[in-house]
OpenMM code with the backbone's topology and positions (N, CA, C; nanometers):
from openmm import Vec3, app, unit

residues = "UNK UNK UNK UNK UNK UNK UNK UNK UNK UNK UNK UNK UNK UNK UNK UNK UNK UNK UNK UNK UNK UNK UNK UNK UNK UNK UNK UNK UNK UNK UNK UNK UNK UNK UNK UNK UNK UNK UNK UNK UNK UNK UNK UNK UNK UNK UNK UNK UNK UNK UNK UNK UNK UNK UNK UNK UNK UNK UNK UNK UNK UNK UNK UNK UNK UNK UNK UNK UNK UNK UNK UNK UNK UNK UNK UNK UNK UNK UNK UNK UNK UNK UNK UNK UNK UNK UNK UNK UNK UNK UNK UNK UNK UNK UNK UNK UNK UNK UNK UNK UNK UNK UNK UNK UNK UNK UNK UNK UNK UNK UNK UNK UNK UNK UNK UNK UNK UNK UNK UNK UNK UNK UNK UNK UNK UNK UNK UNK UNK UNK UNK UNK UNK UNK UNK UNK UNK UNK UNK UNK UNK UNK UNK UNK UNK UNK UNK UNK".split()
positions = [
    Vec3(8.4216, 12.7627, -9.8474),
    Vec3(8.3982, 12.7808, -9.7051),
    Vec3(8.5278, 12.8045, -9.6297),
    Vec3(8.6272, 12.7573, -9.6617),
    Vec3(8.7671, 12.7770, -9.6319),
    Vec3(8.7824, 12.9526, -9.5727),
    Vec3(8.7452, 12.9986, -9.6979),
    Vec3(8.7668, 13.1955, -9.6805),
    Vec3(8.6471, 13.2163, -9.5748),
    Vec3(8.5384, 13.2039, -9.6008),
    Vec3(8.4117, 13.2241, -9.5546),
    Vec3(8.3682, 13.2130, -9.4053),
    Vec3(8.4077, 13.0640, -9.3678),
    Vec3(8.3122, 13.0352, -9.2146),
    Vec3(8.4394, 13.1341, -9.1473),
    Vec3(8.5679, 13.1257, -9.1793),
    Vec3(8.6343, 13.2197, -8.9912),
    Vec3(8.5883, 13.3390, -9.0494),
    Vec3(8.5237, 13.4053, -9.1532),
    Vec3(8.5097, 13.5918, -9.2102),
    Vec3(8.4072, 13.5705, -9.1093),
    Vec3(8.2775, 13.4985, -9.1283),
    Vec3(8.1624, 13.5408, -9.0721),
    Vec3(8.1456, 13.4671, -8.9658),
    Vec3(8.2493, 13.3793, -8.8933),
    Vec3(8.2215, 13.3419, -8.7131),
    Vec3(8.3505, 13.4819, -8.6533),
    Vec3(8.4447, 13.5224, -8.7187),
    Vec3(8.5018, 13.6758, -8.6621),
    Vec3(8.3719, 13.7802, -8.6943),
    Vec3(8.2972, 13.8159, -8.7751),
    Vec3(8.2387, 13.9718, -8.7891),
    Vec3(8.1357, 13.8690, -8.6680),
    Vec3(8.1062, 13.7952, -8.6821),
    Vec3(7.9874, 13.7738, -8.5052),
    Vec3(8.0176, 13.7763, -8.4106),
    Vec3(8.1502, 13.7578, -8.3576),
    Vec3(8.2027, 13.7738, -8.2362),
    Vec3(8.2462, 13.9452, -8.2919),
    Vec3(8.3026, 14.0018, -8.3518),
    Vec3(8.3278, 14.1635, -8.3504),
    Vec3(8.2233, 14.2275, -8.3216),
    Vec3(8.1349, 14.1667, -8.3763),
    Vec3(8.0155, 14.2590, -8.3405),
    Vec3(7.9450, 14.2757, -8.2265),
    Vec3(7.9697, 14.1859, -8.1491),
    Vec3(7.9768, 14.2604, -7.9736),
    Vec3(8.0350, 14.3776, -7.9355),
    Vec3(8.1240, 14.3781, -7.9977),
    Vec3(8.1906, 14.5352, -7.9680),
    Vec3(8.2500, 14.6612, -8.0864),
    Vec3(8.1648, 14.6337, -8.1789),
    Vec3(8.1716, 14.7521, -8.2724),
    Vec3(8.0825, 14.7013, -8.4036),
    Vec3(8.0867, 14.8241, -8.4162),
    Vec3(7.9788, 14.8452, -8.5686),
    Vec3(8.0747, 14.6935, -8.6837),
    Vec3(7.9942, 14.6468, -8.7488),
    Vec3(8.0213, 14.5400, -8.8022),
    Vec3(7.9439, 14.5431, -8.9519),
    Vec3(7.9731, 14.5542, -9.0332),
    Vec3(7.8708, 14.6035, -9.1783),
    Vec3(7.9327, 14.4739, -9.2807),
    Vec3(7.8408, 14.3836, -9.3574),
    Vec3(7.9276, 14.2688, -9.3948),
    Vec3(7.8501, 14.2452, -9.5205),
    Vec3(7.9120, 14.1950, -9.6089),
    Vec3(7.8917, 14.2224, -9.7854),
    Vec3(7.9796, 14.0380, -9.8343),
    Vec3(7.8934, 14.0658, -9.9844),
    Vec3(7.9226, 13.9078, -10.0478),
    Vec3(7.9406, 14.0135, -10.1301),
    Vec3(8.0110, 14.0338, -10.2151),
    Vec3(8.0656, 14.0932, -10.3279),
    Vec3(8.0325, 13.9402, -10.4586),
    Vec3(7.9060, 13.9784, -10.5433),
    Vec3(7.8739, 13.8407, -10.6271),
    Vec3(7.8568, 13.8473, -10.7809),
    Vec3(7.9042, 14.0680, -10.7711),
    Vec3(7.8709, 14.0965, -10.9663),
    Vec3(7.9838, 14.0200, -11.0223),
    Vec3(7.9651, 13.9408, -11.1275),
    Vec3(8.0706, 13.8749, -11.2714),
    Vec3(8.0544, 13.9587, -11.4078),
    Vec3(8.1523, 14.0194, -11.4194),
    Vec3(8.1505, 14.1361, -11.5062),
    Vec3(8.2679, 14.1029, -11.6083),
    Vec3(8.3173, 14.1318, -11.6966),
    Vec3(8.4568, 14.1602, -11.7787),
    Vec3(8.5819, 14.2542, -11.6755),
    Vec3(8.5437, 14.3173, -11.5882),
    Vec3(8.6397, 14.4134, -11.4839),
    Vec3(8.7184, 14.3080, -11.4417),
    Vec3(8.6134, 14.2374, -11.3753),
    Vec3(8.6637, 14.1246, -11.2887),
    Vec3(8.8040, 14.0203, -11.3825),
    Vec3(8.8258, 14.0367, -11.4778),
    Vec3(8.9080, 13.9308, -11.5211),
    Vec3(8.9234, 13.8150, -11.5259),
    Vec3(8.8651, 13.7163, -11.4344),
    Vec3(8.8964, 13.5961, -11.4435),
    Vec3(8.7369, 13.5124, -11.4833),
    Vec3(8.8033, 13.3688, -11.5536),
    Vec3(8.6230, 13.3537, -11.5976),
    Vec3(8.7003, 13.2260, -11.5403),
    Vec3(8.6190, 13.1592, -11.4334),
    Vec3(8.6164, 13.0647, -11.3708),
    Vec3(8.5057, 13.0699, -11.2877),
    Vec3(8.4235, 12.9186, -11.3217),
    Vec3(8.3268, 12.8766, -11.2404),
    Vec3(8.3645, 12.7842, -11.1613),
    Vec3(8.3647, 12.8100, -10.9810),
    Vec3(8.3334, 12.7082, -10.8823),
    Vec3(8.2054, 12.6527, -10.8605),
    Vec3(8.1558, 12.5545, -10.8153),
    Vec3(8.0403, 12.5108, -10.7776),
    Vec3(8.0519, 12.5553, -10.6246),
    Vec3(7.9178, 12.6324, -10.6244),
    Vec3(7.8881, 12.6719, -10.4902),
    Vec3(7.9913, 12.8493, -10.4666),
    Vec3(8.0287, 12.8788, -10.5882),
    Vec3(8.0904, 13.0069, -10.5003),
    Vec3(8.0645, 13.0598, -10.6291),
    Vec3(7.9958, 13.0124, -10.7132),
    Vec3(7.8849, 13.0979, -10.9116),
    Vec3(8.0464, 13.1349, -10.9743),
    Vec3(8.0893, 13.2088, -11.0366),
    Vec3(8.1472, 13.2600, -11.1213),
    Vec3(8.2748, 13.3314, -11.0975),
    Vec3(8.2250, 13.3840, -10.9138),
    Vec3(8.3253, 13.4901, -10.8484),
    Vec3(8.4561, 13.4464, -10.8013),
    Vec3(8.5625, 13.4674, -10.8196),
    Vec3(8.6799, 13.4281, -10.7462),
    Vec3(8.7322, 13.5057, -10.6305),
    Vec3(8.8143, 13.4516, -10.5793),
    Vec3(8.8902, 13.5070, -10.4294),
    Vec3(8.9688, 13.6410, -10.5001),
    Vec3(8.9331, 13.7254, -10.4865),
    Vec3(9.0332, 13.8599, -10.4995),
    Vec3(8.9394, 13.9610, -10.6117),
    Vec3(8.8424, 13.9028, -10.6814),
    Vec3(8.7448, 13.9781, -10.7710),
    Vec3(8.7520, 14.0604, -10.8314),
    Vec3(8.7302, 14.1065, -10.6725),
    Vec3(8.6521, 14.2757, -10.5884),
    Vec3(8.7623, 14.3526, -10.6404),
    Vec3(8.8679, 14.3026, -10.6349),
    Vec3(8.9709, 14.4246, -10.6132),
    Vec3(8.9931, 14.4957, -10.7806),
    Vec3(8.9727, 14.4433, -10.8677),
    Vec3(8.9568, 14.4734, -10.9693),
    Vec3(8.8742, 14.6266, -11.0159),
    Vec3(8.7460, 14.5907, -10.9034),
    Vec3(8.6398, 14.6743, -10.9234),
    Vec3(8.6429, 14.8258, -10.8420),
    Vec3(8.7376, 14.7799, -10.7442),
    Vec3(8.8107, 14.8845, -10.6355),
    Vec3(8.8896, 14.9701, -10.7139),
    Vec3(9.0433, 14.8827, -10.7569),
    Vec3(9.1491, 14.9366, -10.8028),
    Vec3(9.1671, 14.9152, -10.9344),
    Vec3(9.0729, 14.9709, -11.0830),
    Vec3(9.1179, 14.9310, -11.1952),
    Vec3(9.2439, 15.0128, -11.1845),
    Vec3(9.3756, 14.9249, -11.2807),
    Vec3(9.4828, 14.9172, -11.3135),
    Vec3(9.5140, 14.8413, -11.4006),
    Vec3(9.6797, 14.8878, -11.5055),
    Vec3(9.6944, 14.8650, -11.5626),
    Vec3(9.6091, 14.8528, -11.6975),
    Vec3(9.6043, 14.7286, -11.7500),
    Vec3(9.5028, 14.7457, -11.8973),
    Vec3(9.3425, 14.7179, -11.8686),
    Vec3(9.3120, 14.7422, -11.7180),
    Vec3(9.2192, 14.7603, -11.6518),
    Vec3(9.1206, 14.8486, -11.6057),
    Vec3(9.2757, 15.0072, -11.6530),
    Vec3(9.2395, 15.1404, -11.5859),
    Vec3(9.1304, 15.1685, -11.6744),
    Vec3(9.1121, 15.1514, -11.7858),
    Vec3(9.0155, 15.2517, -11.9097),
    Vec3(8.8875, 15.1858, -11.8634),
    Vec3(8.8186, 15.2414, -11.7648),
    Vec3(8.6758, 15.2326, -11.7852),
    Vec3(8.5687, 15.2364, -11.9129),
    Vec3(8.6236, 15.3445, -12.0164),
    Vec3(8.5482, 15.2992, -12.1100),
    Vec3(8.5095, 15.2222, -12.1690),
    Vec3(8.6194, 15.0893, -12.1796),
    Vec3(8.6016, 14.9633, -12.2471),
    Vec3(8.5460, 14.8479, -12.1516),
    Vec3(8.4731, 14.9322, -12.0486),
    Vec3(8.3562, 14.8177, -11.9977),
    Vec3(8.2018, 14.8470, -12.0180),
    Vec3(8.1164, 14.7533, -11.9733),
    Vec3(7.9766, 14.7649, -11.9500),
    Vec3(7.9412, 14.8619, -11.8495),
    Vec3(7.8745, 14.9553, -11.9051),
    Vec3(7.7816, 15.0325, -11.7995),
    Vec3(7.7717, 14.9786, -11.6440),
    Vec3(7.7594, 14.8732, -11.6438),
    Vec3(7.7262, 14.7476, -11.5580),
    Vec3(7.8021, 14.7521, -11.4429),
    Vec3(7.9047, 14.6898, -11.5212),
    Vec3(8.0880, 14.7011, -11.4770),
    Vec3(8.0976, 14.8655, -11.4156),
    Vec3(8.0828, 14.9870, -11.4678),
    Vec3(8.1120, 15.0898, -11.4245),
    Vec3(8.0870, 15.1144, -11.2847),
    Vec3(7.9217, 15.1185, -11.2893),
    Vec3(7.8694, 15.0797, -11.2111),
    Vec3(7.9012, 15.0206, -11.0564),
    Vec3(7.9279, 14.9110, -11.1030),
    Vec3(7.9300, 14.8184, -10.9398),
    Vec3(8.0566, 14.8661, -10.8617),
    Vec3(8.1698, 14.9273, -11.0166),
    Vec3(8.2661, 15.0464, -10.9411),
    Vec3(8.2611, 15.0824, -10.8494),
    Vec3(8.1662, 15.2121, -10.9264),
    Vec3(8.1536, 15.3464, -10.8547),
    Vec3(8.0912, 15.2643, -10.7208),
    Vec3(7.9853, 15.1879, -10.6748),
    Vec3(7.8744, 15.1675, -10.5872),
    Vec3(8.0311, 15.1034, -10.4817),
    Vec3(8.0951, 15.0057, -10.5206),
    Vec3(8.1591, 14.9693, -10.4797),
    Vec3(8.3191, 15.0549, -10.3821),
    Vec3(8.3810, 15.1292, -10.4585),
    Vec3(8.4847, 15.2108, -10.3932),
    Vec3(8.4151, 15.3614, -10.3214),
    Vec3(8.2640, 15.3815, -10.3715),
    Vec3(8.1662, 15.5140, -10.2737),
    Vec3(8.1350, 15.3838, -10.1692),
    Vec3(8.1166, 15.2973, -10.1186),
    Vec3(8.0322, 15.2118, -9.9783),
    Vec3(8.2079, 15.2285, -9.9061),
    Vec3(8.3318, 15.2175, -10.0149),
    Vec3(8.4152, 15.2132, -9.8986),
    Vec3(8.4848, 15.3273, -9.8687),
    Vec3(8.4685, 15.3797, -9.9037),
    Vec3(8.4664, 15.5648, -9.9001),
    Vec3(8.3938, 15.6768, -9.8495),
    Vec3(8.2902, 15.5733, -9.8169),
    Vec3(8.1979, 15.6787, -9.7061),
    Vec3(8.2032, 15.5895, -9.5766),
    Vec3(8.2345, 15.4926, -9.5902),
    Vec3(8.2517, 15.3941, -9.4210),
    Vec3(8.3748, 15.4690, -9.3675),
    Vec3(8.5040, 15.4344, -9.4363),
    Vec3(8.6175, 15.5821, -9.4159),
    Vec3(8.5764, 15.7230, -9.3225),
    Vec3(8.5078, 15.7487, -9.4457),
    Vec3(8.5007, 15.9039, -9.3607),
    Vec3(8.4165, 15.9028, -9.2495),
    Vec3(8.2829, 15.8297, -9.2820),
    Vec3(8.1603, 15.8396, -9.1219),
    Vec3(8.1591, 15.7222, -9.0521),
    Vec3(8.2173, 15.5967, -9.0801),
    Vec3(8.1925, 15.4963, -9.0545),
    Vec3(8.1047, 15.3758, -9.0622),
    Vec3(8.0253, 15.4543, -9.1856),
    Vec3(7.9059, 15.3772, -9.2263),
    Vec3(7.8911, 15.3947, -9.3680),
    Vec3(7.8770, 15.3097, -9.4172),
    Vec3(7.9008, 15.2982, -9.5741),
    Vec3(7.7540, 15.3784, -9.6501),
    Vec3(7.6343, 15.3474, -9.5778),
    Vec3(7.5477, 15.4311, -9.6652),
    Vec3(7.4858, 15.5319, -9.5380),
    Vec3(7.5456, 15.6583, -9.5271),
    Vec3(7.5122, 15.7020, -9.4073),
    Vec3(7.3727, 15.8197, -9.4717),
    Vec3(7.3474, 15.8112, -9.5882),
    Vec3(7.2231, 15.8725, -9.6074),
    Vec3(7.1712, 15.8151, -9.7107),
    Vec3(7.0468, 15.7940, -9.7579),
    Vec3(6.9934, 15.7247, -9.9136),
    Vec3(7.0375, 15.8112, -10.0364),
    Vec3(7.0893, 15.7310, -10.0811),
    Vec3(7.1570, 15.7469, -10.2221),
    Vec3(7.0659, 15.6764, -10.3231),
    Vec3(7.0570, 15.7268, -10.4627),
    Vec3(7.0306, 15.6601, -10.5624),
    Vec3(7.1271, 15.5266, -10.6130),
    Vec3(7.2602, 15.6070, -10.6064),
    Vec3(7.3579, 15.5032, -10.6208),
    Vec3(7.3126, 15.3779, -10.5703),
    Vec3(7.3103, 15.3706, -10.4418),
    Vec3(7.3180, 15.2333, -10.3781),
    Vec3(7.1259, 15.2163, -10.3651),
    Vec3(7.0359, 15.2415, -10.4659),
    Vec3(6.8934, 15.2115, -10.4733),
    Vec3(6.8332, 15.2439, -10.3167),
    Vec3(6.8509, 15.3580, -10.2645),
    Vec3(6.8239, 15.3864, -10.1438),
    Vec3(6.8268, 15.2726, -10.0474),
    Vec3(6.9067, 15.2534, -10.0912),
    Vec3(6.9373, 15.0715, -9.9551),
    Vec3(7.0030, 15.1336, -9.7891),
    Vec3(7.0012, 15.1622, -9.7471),
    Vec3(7.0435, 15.1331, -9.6051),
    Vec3(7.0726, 15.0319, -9.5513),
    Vec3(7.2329, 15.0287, -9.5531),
    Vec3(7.2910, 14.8964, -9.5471),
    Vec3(7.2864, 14.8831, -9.3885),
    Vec3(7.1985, 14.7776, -9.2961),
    Vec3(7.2576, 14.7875, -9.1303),
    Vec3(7.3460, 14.6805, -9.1356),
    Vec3(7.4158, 14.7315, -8.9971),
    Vec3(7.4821, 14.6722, -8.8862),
    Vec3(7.4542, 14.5038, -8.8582),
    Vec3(7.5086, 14.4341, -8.8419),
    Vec3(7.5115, 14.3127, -8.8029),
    Vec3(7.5263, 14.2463, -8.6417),
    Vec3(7.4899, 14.1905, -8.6382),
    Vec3(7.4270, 14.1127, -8.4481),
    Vec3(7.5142, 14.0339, -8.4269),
    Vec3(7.5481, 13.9700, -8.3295),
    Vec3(7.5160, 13.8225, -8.2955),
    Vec3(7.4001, 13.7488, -8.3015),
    Vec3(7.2949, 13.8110, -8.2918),
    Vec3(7.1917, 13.7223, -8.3650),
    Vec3(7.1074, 13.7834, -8.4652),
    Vec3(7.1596, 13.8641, -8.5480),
    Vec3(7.1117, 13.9009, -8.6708),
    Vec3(7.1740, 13.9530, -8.7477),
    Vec3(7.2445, 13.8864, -8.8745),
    Vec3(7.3331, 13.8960, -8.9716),
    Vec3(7.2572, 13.9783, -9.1061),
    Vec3(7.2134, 14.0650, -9.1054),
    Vec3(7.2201, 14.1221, -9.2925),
    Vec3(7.3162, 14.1235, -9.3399),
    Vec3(7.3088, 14.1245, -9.4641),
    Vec3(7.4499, 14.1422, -9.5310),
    Vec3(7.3977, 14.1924, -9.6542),
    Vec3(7.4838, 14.2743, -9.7514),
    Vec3(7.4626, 14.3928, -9.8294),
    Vec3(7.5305, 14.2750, -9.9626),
    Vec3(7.4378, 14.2700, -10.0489),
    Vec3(7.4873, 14.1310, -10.1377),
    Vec3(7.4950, 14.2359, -10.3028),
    Vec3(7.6394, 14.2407, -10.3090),
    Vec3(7.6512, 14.3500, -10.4100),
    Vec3(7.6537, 14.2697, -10.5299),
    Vec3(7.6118, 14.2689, -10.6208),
    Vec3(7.5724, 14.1951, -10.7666),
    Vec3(7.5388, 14.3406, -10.8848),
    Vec3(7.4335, 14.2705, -10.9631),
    Vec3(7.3926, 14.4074, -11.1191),
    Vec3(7.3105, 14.5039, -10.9923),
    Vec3(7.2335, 14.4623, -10.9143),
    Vec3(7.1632, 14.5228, -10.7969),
    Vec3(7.2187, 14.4949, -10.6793),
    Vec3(7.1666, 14.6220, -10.5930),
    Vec3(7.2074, 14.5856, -10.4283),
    Vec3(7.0971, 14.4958, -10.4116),
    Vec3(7.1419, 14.4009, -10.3219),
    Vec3(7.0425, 14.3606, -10.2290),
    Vec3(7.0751, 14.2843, -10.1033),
    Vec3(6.9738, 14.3335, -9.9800),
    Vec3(6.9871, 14.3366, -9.8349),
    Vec3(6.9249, 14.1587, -9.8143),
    Vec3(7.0443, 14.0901, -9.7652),
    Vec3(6.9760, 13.8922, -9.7485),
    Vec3(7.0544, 13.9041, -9.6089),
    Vec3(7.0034, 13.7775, -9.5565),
    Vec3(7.0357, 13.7346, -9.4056),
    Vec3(7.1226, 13.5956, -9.4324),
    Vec3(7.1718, 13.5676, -9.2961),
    Vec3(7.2981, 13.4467, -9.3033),
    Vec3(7.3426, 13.4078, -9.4210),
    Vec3(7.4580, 13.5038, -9.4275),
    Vec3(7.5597, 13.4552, -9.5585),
    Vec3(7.5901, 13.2872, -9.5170),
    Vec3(7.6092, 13.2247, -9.6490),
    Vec3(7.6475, 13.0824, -9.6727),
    Vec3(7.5895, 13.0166, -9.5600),
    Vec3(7.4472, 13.0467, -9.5269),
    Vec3(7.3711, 12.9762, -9.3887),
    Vec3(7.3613, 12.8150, -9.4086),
    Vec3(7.3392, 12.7614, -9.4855),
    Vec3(7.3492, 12.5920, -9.4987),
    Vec3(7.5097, 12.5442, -9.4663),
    Vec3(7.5905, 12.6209, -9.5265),
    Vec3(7.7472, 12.5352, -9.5297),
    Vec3(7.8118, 12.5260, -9.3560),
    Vec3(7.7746, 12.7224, -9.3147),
    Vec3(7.8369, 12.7383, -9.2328),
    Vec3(7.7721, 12.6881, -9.1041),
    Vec3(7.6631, 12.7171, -9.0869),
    Vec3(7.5929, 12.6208, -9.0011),
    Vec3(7.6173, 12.4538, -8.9754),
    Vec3(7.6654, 12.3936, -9.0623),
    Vec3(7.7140, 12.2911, -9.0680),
    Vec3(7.8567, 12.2726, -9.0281),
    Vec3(7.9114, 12.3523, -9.0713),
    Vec3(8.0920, 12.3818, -9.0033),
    Vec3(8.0739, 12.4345, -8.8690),
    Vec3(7.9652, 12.4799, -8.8194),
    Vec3(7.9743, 12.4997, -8.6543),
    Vec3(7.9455, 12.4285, -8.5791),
    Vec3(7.8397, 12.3089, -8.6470),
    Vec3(7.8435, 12.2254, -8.5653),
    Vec3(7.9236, 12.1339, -8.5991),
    Vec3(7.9934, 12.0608, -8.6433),
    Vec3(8.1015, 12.0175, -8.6538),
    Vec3(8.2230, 12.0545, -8.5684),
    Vec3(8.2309, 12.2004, -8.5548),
    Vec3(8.3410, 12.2577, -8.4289),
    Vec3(8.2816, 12.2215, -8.3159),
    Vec3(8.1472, 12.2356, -8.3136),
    Vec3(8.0854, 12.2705, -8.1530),
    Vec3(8.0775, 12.0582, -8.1054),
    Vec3(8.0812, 11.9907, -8.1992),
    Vec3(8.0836, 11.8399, -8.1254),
    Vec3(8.2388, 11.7436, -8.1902),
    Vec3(8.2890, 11.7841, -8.2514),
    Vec3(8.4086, 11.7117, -8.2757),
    Vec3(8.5843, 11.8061, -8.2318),
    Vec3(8.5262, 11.9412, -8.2615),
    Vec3(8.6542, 12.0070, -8.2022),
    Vec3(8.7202, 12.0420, -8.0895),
    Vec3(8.8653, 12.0668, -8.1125),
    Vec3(8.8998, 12.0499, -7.9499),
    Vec3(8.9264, 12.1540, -7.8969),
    Vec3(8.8555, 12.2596, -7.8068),
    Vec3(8.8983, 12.3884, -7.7716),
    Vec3(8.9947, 12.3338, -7.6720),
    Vec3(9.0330, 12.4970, -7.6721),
    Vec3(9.0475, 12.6519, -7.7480),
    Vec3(9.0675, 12.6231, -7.8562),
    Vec3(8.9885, 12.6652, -7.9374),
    Vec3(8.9739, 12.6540, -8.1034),
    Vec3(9.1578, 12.7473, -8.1384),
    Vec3(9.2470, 12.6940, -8.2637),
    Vec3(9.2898, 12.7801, -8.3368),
    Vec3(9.2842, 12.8187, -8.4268),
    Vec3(9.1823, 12.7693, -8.4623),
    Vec3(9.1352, 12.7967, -8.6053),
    Vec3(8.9754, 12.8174, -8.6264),
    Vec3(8.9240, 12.8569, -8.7182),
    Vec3(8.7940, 12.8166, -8.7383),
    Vec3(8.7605, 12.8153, -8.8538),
] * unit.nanometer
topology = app.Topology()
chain = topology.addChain("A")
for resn in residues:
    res = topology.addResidue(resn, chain)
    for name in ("N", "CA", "C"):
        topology.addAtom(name, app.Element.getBySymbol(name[0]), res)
């Protein structure tokens, strides 16, 4: 929750004033490199993703992964490669991304694009933890918040 509650109490306040598109990155693949299980955060570690973005080094040879692994690649560096160019990561239905149409996020309505072996479209990321860390700010903390 450390990384988590200020990502998703900033994309709710951003999203008053601009397009806001918000993702749990949750595939555990061989790309990924590291095999460590947290409780409460499954298999995935802080930095993952980037693996799946930028293979490098004895990383670069795609061949010596799972289909799988290829995969969440390609789905992965095309969502940030078409947000780039149009500003919206799936700006038409693709097979790639299982014709998902990833939306926009609220202040009071969070989807989030939960990238794993499949896409799939869920509401309030980490909703039990973080809900609990707000109220905790909202009756023990001392604004002006500097932190969250």
């Amino acid at each position: 929750m450390s990384f988590s509650r200020s990502i998703i109490h900033n994309a709710k306040l951003q999203s008053q004033f601009s397009d806001v598109y918000f993702y749990q990155f949750s595939y555990y693949g061989p790309m990924g490199v590291y095999d460590v299980y947290i409780e409460g955060a499954d298999r995935i570690t802080h930095t993952e993703d980037v693996f799946y973005m930028w293979p490098t080094g004895n990383n670069s040879d795609m061949g010596q992964y799972p289909d799988s692994d290829v995969l969440t690649s390609k789905r992965y560096v095309t969502l940030f490669a078409n947000f780039a160019k149009t500003l919206n990561p799936t700006p038409e239905p693709s097979s790639l991304f299982q014709n998902i149409t990833w939306p926009k996020i609220t202040p009071d309505n969070f989807p989030y694009l939960n990238i794993n072996d499949t896409l799939e479209l869920r509401i309030n990321p980490k909703e039990n933890t973080y809900e609990k860390w707000v109220e905790v700010y909202e009756t023990m903390a001392i604004k002006p918040y500097d932190t969250f």
